[in-house]
C-alpha positions in Angstrom: 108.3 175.9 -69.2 109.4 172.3 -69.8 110.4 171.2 -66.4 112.7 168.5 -65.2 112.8 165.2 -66.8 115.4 163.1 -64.9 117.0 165.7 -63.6 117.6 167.2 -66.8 116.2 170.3 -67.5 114.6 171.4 -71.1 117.8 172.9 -72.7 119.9 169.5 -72.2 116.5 167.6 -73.6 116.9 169.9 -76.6 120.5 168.7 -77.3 119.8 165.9 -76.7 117.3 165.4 -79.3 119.4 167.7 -81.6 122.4 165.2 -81.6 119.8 162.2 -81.7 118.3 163.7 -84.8 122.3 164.7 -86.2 123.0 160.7 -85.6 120.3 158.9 -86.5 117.9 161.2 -89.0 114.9 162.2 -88.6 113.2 158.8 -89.8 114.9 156.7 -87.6 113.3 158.4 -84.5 110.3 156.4 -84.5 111.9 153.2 -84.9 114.0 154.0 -81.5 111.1 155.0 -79.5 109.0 151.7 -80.3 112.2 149.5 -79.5 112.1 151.8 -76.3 108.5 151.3 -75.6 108.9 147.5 -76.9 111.6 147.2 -74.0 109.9 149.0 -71.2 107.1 146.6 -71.5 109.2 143.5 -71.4 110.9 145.1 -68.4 107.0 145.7 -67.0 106.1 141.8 -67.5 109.2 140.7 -66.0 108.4 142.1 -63.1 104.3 141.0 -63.0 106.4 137.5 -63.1 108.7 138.1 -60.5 105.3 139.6 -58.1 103.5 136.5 -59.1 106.0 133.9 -58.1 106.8 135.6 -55.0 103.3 135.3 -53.9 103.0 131.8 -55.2 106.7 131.1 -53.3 105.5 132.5 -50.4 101.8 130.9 -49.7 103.5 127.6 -50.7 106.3 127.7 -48.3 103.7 129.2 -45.6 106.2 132.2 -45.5 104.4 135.2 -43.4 102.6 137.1 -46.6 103.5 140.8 -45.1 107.2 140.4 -46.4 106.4 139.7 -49.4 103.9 142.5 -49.6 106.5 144.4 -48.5 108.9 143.2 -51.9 105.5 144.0 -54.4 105.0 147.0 -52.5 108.9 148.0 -53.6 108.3 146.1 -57.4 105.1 148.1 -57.4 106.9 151.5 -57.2 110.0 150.4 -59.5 107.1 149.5 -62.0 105.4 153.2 -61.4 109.0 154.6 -61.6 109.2 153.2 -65.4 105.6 154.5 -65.9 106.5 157.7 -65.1 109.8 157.6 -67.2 107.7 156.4 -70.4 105.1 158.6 -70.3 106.5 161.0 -72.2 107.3 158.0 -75.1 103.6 157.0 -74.9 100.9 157.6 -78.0 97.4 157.8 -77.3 95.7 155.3 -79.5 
Protein backbone atom coordinates (compact mmCIF):
# COMPACT_ATOMS: atom_id res chain seq x y z
CA UNK A 1 0.00 0.00 0.00
CA UNK A 2 1.23 3.44 -1.05
CA UNK A 3 -0.13 5.58 1.57
CA UNK A 4 -0.86 9.28 1.75
CA UNK A 5 1.33 11.74 0.11
CA UNK A 6 -0.32 15.21 0.81
CA UNK A 7 -3.36 13.99 1.39
CA UNK A 8 -3.53 12.25 -1.76
CA UNK A 9 -3.84 8.79 -1.69
CA UNK A 10 -1.96 6.34 -4.34
CA UNK A 11 -4.77 6.16 -7.08
CA UNK A 12 -4.80 10.19 -7.49
CA UNK A 13 -0.70 9.85 -7.55
CA UNK A 14 -1.19 7.40 -10.31
CA UNK A 15 -3.24 9.96 -12.48
CA UNK A 16 -1.33 12.19 -11.76
CA UNK A 17 1.73 10.78 -13.16
CA UNK A 18 -0.40 9.35 -15.99
CA UNK A 19 -1.50 12.87 -17.24
CA UNK A 20 2.18 14.14 -16.40
CA UNK A 21 3.57 11.48 -18.61
CA UNK A 22 0.39 12.21 -21.44
CA UNK A 23 1.76 16.02 -21.33
CA UNK A 24 5.15 16.12 -21.11
CA UNK A 25 6.59 12.44 -22.37
CA UNK A 26 8.35 10.30 -20.74
CA UNK A 27 11.84 12.15 -21.30
CA UNK A 28 10.91 15.22 -19.99
CA UNK A 29 10.20 13.70 -16.46
CA UNK A 30 13.59 14.05 -15.31
CA UNK A 31 14.13 17.37 -16.43
CA UNK A 32 10.95 18.50 -14.11
CA UNK A 33 12.04 16.71 -11.15
CA UNK A 34 15.72 18.37 -11.09
CA UNK A 35 14.10 21.88 -11.74
CA UNK A 36 11.96 20.69 -8.67
CA UNK A 37 14.79 19.52 -6.56
CA UNK A 38 16.85 22.70 -8.02
CA UNK A 39 13.93 24.86 -6.53
CA UNK A 40 13.45 23.20 -3.20
CA UNK A 41 16.95 23.85 -2.41
CA UNK A 42 16.90 27.49 -3.20
CA UNK A 43 13.76 27.65 -1.17
CA UNK A 44 16.06 25.59 1.76
CA UNK A 45 18.95 28.39 1.51
CA UNK A 46 16.62 31.16 1.59
CA UNK A 47 15.58 30.18 4.66
CA UNK A 48 19.38 29.25 6.36
CA UNK A 49 19.56 33.24 5.26
CA UNK A 50 16.60 34.34 6.81
CA UNK A 51 17.74 32.01 10.38
CA UNK A 52 21.09 33.65 10.16
CA UNK A 53 20.12 37.25 9.99
CA UNK A 54 17.55 36.84 12.57
CA UNK A 55 20.15 35.72 14.89
CA UNK A 56 22.67 38.25 13.74
CA UNK A 57 19.46 41.08 14.04
CA UNK A 58 18.73 39.92 17.24
CA UNK A 59 22.23 39.80 19.25
CA UNK A 60 22.95 43.13 17.52
CA UNK A 61 19.88 44.88 18.69
CA UNK A 62 20.33 43.02 22.25
CA UNK A 63 16.75 41.63 21.41
CA UNK A 64 15.91 38.74 24.14
CA UNK A 65 17.36 35.50 21.96
CA UNK A 66 14.18 33.14 23.10
CA UNK A 67 11.95 34.95 20.41
CA UNK A 68 13.90 34.47 17.97
CA UNK A 69 14.47 30.87 18.84
CA UNK A 70 11.11 30.75 18.79
CA UNK A 71 10.94 32.06 14.72
CA UNK A 72 14.07 29.25 13.84
CA UNK A 73 12.21 26.90 15.82
CA UNK A 74 9.01 27.62 13.33
CA UNK A 75 11.68 28.08 10.03
CA UNK A 76 13.20 24.82 11.37
CA UNK A 77 9.95 22.87 10.88
CA UNK A 78 8.77 24.70 7.51
CA UNK A 79 12.40 23.60 6.41
CA UNK A 80 11.57 19.72 7.67
CA UNK A 81 8.10 20.17 6.16
CA UNK A 82 9.91 20.64 2.54
CA UNK A 83 12.23 17.71 3.52
CA UNK A 84 9.63 15.61 4.01
CA UNK A 85 7.75 16.69 0.73
CA UNK A 86 11.02 16.03 -1.36
CA UNK A 87 11.96 12.99 -0.25
CA UNK A 88 10.23 11.13 -2.45
CA UNK A 89 12.10 13.38 -5.51
CA UNK A 90 15.44 12.59 -3.88
CA UNK A 91 18.31 10.02 -5.59
CA UNK A 92 20.64 8.42 -3.55
CA UNK A 93 24.06 9.22 -4.95
Amino acid sequence: MMGTFLFIGGPEIFIILLIVVMFFGADKIPEIARGLGKGMSQIKNATNDIKKEINESAKNQGIDTDLASDINKEISEVKDNIDDLTGPIKRNR
